[in-house]
C-alpha positions, 0 to 999 in steps of 0.5 A, spaced: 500 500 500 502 507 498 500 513 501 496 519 499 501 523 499 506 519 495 501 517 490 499 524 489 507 526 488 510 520 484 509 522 476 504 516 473 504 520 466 506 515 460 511 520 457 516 519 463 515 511 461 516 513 454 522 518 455 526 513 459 525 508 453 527 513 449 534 515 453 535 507 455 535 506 447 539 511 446 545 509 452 543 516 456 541 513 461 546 512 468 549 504 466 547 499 472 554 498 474 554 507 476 547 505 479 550 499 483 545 494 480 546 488 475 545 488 468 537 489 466 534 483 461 530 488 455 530 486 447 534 493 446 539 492 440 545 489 442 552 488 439 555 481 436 560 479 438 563 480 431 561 481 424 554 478 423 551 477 416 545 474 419 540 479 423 534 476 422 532 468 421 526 464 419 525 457 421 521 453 418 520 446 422 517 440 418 516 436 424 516 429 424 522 427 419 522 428 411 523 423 407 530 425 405 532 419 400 525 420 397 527 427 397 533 430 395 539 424 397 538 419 391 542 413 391 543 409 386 544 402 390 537 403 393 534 402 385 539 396 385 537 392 392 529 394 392 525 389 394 531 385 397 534 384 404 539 390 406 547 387 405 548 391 413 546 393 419 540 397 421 539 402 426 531 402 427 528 406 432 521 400 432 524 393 432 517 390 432 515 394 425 521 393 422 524 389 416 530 388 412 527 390 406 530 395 401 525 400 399 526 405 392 524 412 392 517 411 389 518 418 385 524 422 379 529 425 381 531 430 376 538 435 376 535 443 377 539 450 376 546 450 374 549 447 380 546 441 378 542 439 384 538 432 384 531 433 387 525 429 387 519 431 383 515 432 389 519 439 390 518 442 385 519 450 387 525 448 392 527 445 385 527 453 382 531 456 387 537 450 387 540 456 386 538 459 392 541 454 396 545 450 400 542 443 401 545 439 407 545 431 406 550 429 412 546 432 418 545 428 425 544 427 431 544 420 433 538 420 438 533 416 435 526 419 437 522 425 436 522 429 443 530 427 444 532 430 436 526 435 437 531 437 443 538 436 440 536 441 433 532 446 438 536 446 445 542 443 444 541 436 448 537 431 447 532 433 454 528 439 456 528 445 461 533 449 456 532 455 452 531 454 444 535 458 439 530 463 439 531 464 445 539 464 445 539 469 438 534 474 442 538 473 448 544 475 445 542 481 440 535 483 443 530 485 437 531 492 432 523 492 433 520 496 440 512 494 438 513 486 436 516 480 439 524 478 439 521 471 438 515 468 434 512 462 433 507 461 428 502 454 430 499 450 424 492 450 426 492 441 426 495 443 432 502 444 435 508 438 435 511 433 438 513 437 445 508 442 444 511 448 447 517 446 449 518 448 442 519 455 443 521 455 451 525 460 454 528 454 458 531 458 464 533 464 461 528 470 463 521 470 460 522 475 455 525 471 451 520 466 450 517 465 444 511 469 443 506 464 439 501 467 433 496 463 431 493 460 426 486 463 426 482 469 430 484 471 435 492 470 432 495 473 439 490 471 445 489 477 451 491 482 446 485 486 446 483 489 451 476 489 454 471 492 452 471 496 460 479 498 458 479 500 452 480 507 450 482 512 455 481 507 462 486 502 459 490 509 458 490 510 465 490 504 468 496 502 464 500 509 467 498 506 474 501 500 473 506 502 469 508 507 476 507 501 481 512 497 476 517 502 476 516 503 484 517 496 485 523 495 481 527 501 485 526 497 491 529 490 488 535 493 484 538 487 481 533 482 480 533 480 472 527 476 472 523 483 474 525 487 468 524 481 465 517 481 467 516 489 466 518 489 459 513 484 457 508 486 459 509 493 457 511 490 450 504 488 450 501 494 450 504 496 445 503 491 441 496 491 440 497 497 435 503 493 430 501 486 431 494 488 428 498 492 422 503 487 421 498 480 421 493 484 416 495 481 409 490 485 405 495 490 403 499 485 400 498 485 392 495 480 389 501 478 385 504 476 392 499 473 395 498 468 388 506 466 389 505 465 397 500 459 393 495 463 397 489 463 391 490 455 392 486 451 398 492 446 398 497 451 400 494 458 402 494 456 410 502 454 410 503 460 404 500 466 409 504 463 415 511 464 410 508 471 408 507 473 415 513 470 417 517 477 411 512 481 414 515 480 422 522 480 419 521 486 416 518 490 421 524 487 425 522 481 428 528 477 430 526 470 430 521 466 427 519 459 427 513 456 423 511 449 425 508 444 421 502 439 426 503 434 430 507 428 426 505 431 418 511 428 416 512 421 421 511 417 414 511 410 418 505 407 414 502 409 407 509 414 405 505 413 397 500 418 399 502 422 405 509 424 403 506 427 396 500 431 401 506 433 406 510 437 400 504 440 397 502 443 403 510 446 404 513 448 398 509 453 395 510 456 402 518 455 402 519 457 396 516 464 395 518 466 402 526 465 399 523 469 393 520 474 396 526 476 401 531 476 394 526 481 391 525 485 397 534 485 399 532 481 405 535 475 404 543 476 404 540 478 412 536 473 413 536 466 414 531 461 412 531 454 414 527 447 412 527 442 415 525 436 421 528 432 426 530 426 422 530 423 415 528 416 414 530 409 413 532 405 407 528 400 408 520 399 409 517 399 415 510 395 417 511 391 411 505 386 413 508 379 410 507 376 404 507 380 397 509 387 399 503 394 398 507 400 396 501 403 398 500 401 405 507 402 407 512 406 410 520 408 413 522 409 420 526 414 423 534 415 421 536 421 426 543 418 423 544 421 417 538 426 414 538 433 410 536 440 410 536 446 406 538 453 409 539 459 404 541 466 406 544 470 411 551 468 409 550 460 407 552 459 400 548 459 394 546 453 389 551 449 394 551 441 396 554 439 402 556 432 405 554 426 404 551 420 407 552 412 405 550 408 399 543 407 402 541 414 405 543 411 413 548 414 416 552 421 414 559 418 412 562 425 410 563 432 412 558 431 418 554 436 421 551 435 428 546 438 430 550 443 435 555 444 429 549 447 425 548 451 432 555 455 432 554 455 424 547 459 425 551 464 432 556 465 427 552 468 422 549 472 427 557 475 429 555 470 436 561 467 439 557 459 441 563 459 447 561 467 449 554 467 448 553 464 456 547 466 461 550 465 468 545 459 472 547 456 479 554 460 478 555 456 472 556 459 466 550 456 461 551 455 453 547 453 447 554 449 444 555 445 451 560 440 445 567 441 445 568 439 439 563 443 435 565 446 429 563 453 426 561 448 418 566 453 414 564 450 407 557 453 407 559 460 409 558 463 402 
């Protein structure tokens, strides 16, 4: 409780919230060292480590393990041994489904752009930007389920309770926008994946920096209206006295990080009510832009609006953005003949117009963009049923040991290929890329350093990159 006399004192206006924004944002204010307290949590722009070419990146999660040697990693054995029994060792994550029989790719490859590059004829608008991109064929992470290689790509580790990319790029270099999100994560309205939200966790660093959910229907961002009792003129005021009790409770409690934190968000979400409306409203898009983001088609508008939002938060100086696809959509155990075809359908318009679009408009030099899941899948069927074999009904398990991913932009190298996995698709035999050496690779690109991007945790110094023997992957750096 205060008293009368304080209350009528203290200065509750929003031009002092505002003017001590202004001073913060510009280095005017006195430092927390000459103040005697510790370094505050907001999303202020900060510098890198080094030069970055990166600001910006766009993570488009196909959860549920593409297909890879369906895809984009031919193999000329699997021709030679289909239908037979495989001539080695396999790593399967479901032993009671599991066969020894080799399954060829069910659709063409063809050779697209001038690097030449083999891809299967169910993406045919990743095949129009070959050039555009660096296709990966040797990633791992050698941990073979779901949640454990989720984990992995996203946090580093094969287990929960840690902070996500996202949430480590934010950290390390706030946000270049004061009215939207550092991070966002654009759901697929069939529901969230695998983990759920532990897809976009903050883990243990401050809340500001978790991901900050869009979805895929109205309400997009829920509580961002007020009600109807504090809209206009109430909600002003009730805003500036709350945002004085905040100010008054953080002068009595210097040095708690975790309160900053908690300040800063919800003052961001007021100012969020006003850009969020403006940067989610796709009706001053052109019609041109919408038909390339497939938006004119029901097999691609839901996926295609989601990568047209994901330019729209970039430009507007949002950092990170993770569109997911549902829960499952490419886990092809059984019936891969007719559900791998409608998974890529639903993506590659999508894809492949956000890496045009952010071309056209100078941005993609600055912003990654990424596709890809946590695994790829094996060589041989699985749930074959005995008897003669239905390539209708059948699938492939997991194979986190050997996948691939495409990545183009923010300095990745154009029309390039990277590495390579062994005869039959299984296992990343040369030029190996881990899940946490794609991690230095990405900080690298933004100008972090993996071993100095640390968060101090039970005084321990916390990172990303645990692994001492991650590697930033040079050979892709354009």
């Amino acid at each position: 409780m205060i008293s009368r006399r304080h209350f009528l004192s203290a200065n509750y206006g929003l031009g002092s919230i505002a003017l001590a924004t202004l001073l913060n944002e510009q280095g005017l204010l006195a430092s927390p060292a000459r103040l005697g307290q510790a370094s505050s949590h907001d999303m202020t722009p900060k510098p890198a480590h080094g030069f970055g070419k990166a600001k910006a990146m766009i993570s488009l999660f196909m959860q549920g393990g593409p297909s890879h040697i369906d895809l984009f990693d031919p193999k000329p054995a699997l021709y030679k041994y289909d239908g037979k029994d495989f001539p080695g060792e396999v790593k399967y994550d479901d032993a009671a489904g599991a066969s020894r029989e080799v399954m060829a790719p069910l659709w063409k490859y063809a050779k697209h752009g001038r690097c030449g590059m083999d891809i299967s004829e169910l993406l045919p608008g990743l095949a129009s930007i070959a050039d555009e991109v660096t296709l990966i064929r040797s990633m791992r992470t050698g941990v073979n389920n779901h949640g454990q290689s989720i984990y992995a790509l996203l946090n580093g580790t094969a287990v929960g309770g840690r902070p996500t990319l996202g949430s480590w790029i934010t950290y390390g270099l706030g946000s270049e926008s004061s009215n939207l999100p550092a991070y966002v994560a654009l759901t697929d309205p069939r529901g969230l994946p695998v983990l759920g939200v532990d897809n976009f966790s903050n883990g243990w660093l401050p809340s500001l920096y978790q991901g900050t959910v869009i979805r895929p229907k109205e309400p997009r961002i829920l509580n961002l209206e007020p009600p109807l009792s504090l809209q206009g003129d109430a909600q002003r005021r009730y805003l500036d006295f709350v945002g004085a009790m905040n100010r008054d409770h953080r002068e009595q409690r210097p040095g708690e990080s975790d309160l900053d934190a908690r300040i800063q968000s919800f003052e961001l979400a007021a100012r969020m009510q006003t850009a969020a409306k403006e940067a989610l409203d796709l009706s001053g898009e052109s019609e041109s832009t919408k038909k390339l983001y497939g938006l004119d088609r029901k097999e691609t508008a839901e996926f295609g609006a989601r990568c047209l939002l994901a330019r729209r938060l970039v430009e507007r100086g949002v950092r990170f953005v993770n569109l997911f696809t549902g829960n499952q959509t490419w886990d092809h155990h059984g019936a891969i003949a007719s559900g791998l075809p409608a998974a890529c359908q639903y993506v590659d318009r999508g894809a492949t117009a956000l890496v045009i679009d952010l071309k056209q408009r100078g941005l993609l030099d600055s912003t990654i963009v990424h596709w890809g899941g946590e695994m790829g899948r094996l060589p041989v069927i699985q749930n074959r049923a005995g008897g003669k074999t239905d390539r209708q009904k059948v699938g492939r398990d997991h194979n986190t040991y050997g996948f691939g991913m495409w990545v183009a932009g923010g300095g990745f190298k154009a029309g390039h290929i990277h590495g390579a996995t062994d005869d039959f698709g299984h296992h990343a035999v040369e030029q190996v890329v881990n899940h946490y050496d794609f991690h230095s690779t990405v900080l690298h690109l933004f100008g972090l350093d993996p071993k100095r991007l640390t968060f101090k945790r039970n005084g321990t110094d916390q990172r990303l990159v645990e692994k001492s023997e991650a590697r930033v992957v040079s050979e892709i750096l354009a």
